[in-house]
TIZA-77599 format. One record per atom (N, C-alpha, C): x, y, z. Coordinates in steps of 0.2 Angstrom, whole numbers, plus 2048, in hexadecimal, padded with zeros to 3 digits. Layout:
BEGIN
XYZ ...
// end
This chain:
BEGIN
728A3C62C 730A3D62D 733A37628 738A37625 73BA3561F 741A32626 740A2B625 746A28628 74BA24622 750A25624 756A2361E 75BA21623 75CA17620 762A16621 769A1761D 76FA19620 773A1A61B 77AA1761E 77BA12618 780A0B617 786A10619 78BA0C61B 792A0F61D 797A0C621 79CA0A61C 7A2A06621 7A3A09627 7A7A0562C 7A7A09635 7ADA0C637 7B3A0D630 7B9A0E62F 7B7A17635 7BCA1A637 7BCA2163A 7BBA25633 7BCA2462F 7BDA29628 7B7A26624 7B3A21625 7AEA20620 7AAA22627 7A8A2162D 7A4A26631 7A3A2B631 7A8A3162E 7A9A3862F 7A6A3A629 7A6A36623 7A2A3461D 79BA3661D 799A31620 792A2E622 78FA35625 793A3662D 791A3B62F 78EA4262C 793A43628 795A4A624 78BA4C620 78DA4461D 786A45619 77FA4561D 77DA40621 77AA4162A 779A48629 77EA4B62D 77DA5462E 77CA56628 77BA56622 779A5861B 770A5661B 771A5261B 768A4E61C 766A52620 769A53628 765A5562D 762A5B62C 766A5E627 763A65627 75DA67622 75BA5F61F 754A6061B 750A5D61F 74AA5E61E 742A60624 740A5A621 73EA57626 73BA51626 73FA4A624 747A4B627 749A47627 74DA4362B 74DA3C62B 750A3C632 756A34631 75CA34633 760A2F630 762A2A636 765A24633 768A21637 76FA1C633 774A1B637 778A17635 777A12634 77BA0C630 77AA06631 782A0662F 785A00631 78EA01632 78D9F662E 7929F962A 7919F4626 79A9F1622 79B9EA625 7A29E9624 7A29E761D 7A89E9618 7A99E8614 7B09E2614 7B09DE60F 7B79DC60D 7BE9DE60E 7BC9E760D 7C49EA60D 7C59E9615 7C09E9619 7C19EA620 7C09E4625 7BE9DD620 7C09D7623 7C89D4622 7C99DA61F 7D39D661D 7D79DB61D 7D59E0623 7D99E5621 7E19E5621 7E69E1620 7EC9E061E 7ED9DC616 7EA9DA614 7EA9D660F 7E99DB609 7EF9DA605 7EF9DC600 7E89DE5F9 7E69E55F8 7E29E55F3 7E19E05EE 7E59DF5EA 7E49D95E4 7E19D35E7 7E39D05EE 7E29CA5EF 7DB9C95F2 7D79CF5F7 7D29D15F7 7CF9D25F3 7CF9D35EE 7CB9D25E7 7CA9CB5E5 7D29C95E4 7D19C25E1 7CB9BC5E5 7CB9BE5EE 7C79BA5F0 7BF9BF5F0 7BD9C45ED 7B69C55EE 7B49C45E6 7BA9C45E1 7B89C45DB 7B49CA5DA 7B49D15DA 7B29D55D9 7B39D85CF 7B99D65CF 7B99D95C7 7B99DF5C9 7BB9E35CA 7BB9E95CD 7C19ED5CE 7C59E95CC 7CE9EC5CD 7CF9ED5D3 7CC9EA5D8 7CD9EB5E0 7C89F15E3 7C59F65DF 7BF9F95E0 7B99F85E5 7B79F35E3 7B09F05E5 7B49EC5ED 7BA9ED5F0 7BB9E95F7 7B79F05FF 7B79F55FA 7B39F9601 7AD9FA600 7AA9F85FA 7A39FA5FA 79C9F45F8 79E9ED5F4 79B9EA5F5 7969E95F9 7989E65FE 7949E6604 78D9EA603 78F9F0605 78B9F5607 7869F6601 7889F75FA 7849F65F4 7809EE5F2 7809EA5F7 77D9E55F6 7779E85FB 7799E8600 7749EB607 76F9F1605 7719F3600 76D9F95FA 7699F65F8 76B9EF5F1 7679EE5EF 7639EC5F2 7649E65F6 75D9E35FA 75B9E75FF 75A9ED600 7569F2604 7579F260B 75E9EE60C 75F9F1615 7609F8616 7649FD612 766A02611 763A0660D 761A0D60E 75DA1260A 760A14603 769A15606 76CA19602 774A18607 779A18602 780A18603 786A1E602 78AA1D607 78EA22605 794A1F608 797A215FF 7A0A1F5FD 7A5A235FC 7AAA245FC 7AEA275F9 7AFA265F3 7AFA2A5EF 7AFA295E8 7B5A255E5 7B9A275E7 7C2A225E7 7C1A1D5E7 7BBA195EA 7B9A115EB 7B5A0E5E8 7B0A115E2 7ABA0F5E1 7B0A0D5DA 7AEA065D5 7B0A045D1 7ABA085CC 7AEA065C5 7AFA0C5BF 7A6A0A5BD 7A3A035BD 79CA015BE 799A005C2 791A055C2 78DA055C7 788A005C6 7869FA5CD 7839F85CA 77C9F75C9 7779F15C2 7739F65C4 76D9F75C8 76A9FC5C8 7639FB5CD 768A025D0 76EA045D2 76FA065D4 772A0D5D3 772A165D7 776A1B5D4 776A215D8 778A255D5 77EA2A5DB 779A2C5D9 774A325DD 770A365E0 773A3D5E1 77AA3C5E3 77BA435E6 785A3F5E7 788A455E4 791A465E5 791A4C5EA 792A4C5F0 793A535F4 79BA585F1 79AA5D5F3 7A0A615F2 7A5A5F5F3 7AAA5E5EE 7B1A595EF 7B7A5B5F6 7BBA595F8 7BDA5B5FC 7C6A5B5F8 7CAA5E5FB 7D2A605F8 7D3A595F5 7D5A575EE 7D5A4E5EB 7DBA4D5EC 7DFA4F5EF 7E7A515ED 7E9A495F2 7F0A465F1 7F3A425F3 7F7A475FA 7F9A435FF 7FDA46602 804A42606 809A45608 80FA4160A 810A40612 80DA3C616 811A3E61C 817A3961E 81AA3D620 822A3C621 823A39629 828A3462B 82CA37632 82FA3A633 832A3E630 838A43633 837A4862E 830A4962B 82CA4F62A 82EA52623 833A4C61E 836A4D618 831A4D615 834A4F60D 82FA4E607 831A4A605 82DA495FE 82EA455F8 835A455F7 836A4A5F6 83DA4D5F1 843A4B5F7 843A4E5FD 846A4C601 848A47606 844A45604 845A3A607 84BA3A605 850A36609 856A35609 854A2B603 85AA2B601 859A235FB 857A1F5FE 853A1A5FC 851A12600 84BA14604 84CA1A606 843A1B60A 83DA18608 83BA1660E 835A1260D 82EA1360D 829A13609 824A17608 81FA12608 818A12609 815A0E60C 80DA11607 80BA0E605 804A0E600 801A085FE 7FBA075FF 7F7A005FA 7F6A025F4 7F7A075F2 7F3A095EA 7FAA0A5E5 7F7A065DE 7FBA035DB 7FEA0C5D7 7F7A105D7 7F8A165D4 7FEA1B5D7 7FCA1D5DF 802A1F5E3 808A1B5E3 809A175E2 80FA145E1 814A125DC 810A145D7 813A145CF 817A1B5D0 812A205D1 812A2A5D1 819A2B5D6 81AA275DB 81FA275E0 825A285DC 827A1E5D9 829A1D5D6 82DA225D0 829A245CE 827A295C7 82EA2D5CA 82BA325CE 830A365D0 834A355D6 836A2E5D7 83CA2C5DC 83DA265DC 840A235D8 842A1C5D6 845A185DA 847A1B5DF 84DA1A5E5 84AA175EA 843A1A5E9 840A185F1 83DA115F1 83CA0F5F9 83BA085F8 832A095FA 82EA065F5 829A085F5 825A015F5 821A015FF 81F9FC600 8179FC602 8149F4600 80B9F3601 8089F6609 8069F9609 8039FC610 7FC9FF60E 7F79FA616 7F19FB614 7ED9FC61A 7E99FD61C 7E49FF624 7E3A06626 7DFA0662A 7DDA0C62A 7DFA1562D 7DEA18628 7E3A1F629 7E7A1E631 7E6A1C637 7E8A1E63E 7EFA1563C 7ECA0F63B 7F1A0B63B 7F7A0E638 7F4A1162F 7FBA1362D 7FDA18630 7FBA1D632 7FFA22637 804A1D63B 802A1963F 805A15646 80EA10641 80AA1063C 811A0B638 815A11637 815A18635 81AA1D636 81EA1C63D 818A1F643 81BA1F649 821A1A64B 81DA1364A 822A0C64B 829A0E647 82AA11642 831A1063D 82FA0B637 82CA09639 829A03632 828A0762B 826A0D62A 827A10624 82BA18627 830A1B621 831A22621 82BA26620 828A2461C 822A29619 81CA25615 816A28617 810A25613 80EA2B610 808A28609 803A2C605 7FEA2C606 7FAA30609 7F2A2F609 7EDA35605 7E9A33607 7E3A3A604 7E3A3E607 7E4A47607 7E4A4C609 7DBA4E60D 7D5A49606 7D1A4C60C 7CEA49612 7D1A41611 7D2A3D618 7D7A3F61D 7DCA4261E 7DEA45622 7DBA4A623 7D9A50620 7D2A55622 7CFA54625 7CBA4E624 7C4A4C628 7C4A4A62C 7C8A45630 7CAA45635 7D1A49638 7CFA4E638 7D3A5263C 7DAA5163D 7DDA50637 7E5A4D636 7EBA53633 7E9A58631 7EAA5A62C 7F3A5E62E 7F3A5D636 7FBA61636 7FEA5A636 7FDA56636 800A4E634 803A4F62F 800A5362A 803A52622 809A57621 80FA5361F 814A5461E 814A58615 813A5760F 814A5A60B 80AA59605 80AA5D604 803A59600 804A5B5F8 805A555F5 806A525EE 802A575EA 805A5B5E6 7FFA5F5E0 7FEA585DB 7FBA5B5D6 7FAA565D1 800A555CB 804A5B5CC 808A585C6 810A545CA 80DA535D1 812A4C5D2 80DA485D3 809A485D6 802A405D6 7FCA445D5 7FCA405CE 7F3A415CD 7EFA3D5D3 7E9A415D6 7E5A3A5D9 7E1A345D7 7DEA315DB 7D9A2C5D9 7D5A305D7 7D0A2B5D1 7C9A2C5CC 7C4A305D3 7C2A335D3 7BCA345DA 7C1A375E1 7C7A395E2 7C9A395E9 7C4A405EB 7C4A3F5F1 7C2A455F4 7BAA455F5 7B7A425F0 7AEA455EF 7ACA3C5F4 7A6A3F5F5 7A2A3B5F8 79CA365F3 799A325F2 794A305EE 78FA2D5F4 78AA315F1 783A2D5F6 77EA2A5F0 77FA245F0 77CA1F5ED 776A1B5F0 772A1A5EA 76AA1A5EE 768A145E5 761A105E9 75EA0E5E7 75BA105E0 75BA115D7 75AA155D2 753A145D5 74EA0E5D6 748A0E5D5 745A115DC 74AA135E2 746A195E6 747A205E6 741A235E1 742A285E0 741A2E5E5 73DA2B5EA 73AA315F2 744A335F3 748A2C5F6 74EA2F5F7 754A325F4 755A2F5ED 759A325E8 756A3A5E7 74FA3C5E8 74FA435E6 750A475ED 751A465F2 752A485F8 75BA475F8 75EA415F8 766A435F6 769A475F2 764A485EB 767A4D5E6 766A555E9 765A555EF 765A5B5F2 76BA5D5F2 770A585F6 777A595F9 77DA575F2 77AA575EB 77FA585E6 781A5F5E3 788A605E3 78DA635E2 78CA635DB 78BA665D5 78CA665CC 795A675CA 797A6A5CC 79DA695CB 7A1A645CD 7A1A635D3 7A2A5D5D6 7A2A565D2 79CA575D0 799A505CB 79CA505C5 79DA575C3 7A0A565BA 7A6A565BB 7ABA575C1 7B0A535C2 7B3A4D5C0 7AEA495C7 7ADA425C7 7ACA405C3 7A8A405BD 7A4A3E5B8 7A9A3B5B1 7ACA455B0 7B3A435AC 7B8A3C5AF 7BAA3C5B3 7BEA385B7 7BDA315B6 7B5A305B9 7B2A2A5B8 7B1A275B2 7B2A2B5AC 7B0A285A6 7B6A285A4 7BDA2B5A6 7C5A285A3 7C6A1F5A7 7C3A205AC 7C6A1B5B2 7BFA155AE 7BAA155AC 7B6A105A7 7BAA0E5A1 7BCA1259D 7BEA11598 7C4A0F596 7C9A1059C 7CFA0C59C 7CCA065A1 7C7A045A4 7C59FE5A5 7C99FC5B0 7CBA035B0 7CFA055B8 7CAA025BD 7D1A005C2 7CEA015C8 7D4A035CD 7D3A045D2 7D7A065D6 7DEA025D7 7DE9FD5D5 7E49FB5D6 7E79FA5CD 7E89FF5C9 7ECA035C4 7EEA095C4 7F1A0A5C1 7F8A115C2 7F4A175BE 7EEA175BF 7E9A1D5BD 7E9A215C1 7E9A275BF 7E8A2F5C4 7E4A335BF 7DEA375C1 7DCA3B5BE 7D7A3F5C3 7D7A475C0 7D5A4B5C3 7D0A525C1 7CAA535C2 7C6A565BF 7C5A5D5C2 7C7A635BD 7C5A695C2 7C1A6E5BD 7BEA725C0 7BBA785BD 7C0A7F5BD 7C1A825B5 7C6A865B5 7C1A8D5B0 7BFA905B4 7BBA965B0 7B4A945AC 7B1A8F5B0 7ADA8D5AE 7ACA865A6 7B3A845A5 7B4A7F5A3 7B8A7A5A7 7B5A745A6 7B7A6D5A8 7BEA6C5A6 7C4A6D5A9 7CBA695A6 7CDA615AB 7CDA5D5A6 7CEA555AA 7D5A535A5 7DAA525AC 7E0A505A9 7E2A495AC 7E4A445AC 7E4A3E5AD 7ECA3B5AA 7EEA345AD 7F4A325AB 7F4A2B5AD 7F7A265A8 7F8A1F5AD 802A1F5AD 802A1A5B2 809A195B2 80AA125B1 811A105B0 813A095B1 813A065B6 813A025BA 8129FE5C1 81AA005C7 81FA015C1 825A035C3 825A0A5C3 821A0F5C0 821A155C2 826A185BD 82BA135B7 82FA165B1 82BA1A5AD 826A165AB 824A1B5A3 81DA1E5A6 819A205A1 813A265A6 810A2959D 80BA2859E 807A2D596 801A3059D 803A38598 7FEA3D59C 7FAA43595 7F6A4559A 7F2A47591 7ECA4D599 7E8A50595 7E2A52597 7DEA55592 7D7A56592 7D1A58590 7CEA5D593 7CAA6258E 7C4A69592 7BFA6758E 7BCA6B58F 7B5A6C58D 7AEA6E592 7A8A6F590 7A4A72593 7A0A6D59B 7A1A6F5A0 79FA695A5 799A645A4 797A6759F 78FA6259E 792A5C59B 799A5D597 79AA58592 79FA55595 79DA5559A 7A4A5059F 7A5A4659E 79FA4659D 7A2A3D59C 7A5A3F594 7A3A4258F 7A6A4158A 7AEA4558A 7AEA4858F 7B6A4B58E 7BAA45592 7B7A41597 7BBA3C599 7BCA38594 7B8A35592 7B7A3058B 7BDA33585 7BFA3A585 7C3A3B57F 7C8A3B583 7C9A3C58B 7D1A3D58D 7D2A3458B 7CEA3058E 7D0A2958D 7D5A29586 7D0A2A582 7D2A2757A 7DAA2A57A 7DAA3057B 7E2A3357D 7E5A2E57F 7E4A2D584 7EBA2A589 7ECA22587 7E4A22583 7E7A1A581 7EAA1A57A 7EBA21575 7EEA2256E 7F5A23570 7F7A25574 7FDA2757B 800A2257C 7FDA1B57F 800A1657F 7FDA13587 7F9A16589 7F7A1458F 7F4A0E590 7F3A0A589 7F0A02588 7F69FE58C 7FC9FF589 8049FC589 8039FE591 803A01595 805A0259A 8029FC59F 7FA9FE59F 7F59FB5A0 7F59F35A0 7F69F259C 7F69E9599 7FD9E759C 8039EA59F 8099E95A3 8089EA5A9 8019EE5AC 7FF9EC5B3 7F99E75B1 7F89E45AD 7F19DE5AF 7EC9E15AB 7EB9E55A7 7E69E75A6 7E59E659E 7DE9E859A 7DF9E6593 7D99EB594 7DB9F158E 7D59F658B 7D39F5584 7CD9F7583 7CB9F857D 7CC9FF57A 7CAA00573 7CDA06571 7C8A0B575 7C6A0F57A 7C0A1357A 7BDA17575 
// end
């Protein structure tokens, strides 16, 4: 019997994670799992601003690497078999010694709106207060509602619900398949297509990340990958490299399969949510990093360097 531990924050929604892939595992022979709950940065501070959270772990990582560190240390020194992340968290480098084994079947990527008094985007009365840590949700808001007052909020999917309750915010934006997954979903007041908010690089999929040099486990993970899923991600991952992103920049992009072609459409914003270059690329699924690699060069002939470099950031040409 194949015992595997598998690393995972103790959040409700990174539990359900873990769990999900557990019952995925459980249903191959000879195998047998266990948890190991393992605190990350993002969840020793959970009020504390991303950026600053960064600044003190020093991740390089554009605030990326504050949910996942941890646990990809505990990888490499072999407390843990194998990890699973939300792809949204994992920063744009893997590092090395380390690699995804398996992206399971993505869940709905999409942004969602929940309201108090069950408004939408469009209908929020002026000055409403809208509550996000992510610098990308918050640009997109902006983009299409300049009016609204668009404030830092950060903890775990039940806190922010509870800051709606209190009055402390009109409405927050979260992920569609975190409310899913925990069993939230008539909660959601309006859910974001992509041509009002692209999502996060990875939203929705899972990554189960394993040791490169254990190969008994990595070939037993790659049971539970999805190929489309992956050439998704993949495109995505390689726009969000390229522009050199992390999670706290005004990036959104989004990888789907359309008749048996890859189409990856992608956009960065200003930090104010005024200006915005948007661009997309197709081609064959296999040729996914290189179709993310050409949307890059787009958006940064587009002017998405200029944007970029006005939130903090400095690209090369891709």
């Amino acid at each position: 019997m194949k015992r595997l531990r598998i690393g995972t924050r103790a959040s409700a929604l990174a539990l359900w994670q873990a769990n999900h892939v557990v019952n995925a595992l459980g249903r191959l022979d000879g195998v047998e799992t266990v948890l190991v709950r393992i605190r990350t940065a993002g969840d020793r501070l959970p009020s504390a601003p991303v950026a600053e959270i960064n600044r003190q772990i020093s991740s390089g990582a554009g605030g990326k690497g504050i949910f996942i560190k941890e646990i990809e240390e505990a990888l490499l020194a072999g407390e843990i078999d194998l990890a699973v992340h939300s792809m949204k968290d994992v920063p744009a480098q893997t590092p090395p010694g380390l690699t995804f084994a398996a992206i399971t079947r993505r869940e709905d990527p999409r942004d969602c709106l929940i309201s108090r008094h069950r408004g939408t985007l469009k209908s929020l009365p002026n000055g409403a207060r809208i509550g996000t840590s992510s610098l990308r949700r918050q640009a997109q808001v902006l983009y299409h509602r300049p009016d609204l007052d668009v404030a830092e909020l950060r903890g775990n999917v039940d806190t922010r619900l509870k800051k709606i309750e209190s009055g402390e915010f009109d409405a927050i934006v979260l992920a569609v398949a975190g409310m899913n997954r925990l069993g939230l979903t008539d909660r959601i007041t309006e859910v974001l297509d992509e041509g009002i908010m692209l999502p996060a690089v990875g939203q929705g999929a899972l990554g189960i990340e394993t040791r490169a040099s254990d190969l008994e486990t990595s070939k037993l993970v790659a049971a539970l990958d999805d190929p489309d899923s992956r050439a998704c991600i993949t495109a995505e991952r390689a726009v969000l490299r390229a522009l050199e992103g992390g999670c706290q920049i005004p990036l959104g992009a989004l990888g789907s399969l359309r008749g048996g072609e890859l189409h990856v459409e992608a956009a960065v914003f200003s930090a104010a949510g005024s200006e915005s270059v948007r661009c997309s690329e197709n081609g064959p699924p296999e040729e996914a990093q290189a179709i993310g690699l050409r949307l890059a060069a787009a958006l940064v002939e587009l002017g998405a360097d200029k944007l970029l470099r006005l939130a903090g950031r400095t690209v090369e040409q891709p």
